[in-house]
N, C-alpha and C positions, 0 to 999 in steps of 0.2 A: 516199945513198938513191937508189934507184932511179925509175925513168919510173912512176907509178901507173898508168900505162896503155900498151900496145902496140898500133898500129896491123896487124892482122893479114893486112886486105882493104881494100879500099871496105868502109866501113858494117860492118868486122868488128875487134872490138877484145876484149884480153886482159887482164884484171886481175890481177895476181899480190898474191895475198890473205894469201901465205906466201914472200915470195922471188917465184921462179918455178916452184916446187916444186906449188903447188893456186894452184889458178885461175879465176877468176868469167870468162865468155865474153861478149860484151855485140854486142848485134846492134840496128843502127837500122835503122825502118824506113822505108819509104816514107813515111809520115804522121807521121814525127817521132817516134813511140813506140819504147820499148825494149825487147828482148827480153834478159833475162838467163839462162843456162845455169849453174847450180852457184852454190850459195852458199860454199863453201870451209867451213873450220871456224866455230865459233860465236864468234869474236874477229874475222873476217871483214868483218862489213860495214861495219865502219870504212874499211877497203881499198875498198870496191865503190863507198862513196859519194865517198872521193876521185877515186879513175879517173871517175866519172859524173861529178863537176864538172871534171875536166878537160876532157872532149868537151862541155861546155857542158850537159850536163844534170842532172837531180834523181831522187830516187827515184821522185818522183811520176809522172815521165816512163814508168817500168817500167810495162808494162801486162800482162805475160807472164813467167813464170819457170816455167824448167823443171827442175825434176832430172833427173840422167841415173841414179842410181841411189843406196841407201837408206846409203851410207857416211856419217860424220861429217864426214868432208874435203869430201862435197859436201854435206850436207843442213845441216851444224852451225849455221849461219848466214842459214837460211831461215827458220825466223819471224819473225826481225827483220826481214828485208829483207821478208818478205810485208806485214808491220806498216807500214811505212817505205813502201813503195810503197801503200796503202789498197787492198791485194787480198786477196781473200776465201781463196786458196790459190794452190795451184803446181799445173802440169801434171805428170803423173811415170806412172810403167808401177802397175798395178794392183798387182801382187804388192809395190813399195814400198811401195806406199799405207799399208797397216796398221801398218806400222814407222812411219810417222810420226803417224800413229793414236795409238797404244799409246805414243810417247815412248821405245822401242827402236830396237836396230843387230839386223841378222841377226847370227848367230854366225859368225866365222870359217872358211873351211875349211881348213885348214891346209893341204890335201893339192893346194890350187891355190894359196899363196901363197910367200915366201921364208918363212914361219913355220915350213915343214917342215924346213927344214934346220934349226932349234932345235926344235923338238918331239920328235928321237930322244936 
């Protein structure tokens, strides 16, 4: 089994939530609080919590979580970890926001993913 966590920076560390494949981002901060980027899939925060007690801290410690955009791979495992940290939401871009709303993914575009070469 792998390191639950990877040291990236100073105070910048990499959770692989899937392998190395999707990845929770975990940033300390000055005053001891955490900043997480991406919750990975919704199987996920098992992964987040162990990497967070390996650099010595808790969910509770999470004061901030951001999504970076409204996919499964990162969003799947966000209300748990919103739950688990006792925060009221996530930071995220407007246009995600309603997908996590409504409990939907956008629809694929095929015409920007490797989908396209299975779609002819």
């Amino acid at each position: 089994m792998s390191d639950p966590i990877v040291t990236l920076a100073p105070s910048v560390y990499r959770i692989g939530t899937m392998g190395s494949f999707i990845n929770t981002f975990v940033f300390l901060e000055p005053d001891g609080s955490v900043t997480l980027v991406d919750c990975g899939l919704k199987k996920a925060p098992g992964a987040i919590v162990r990497g967070l007690h390996a650099i010595g801290k808790n969910p509770g410690d999470v004061q901030r979580i951001v999504l970076t955009h409204a996919h499964d791979d990162h969003i799947g495992g966000a209300a748990e970890m919103i739950g688990a940290a006792g925060l009221s939401g996530a930071a995220m871009h407007e246009a995600d926001a309603e997908f996590i709303r409504a409990g939907t993914l956008p629809s694929i575009d095929r015409s920007r993913t490797s989908g396209r070469l299975f779609a002819r």
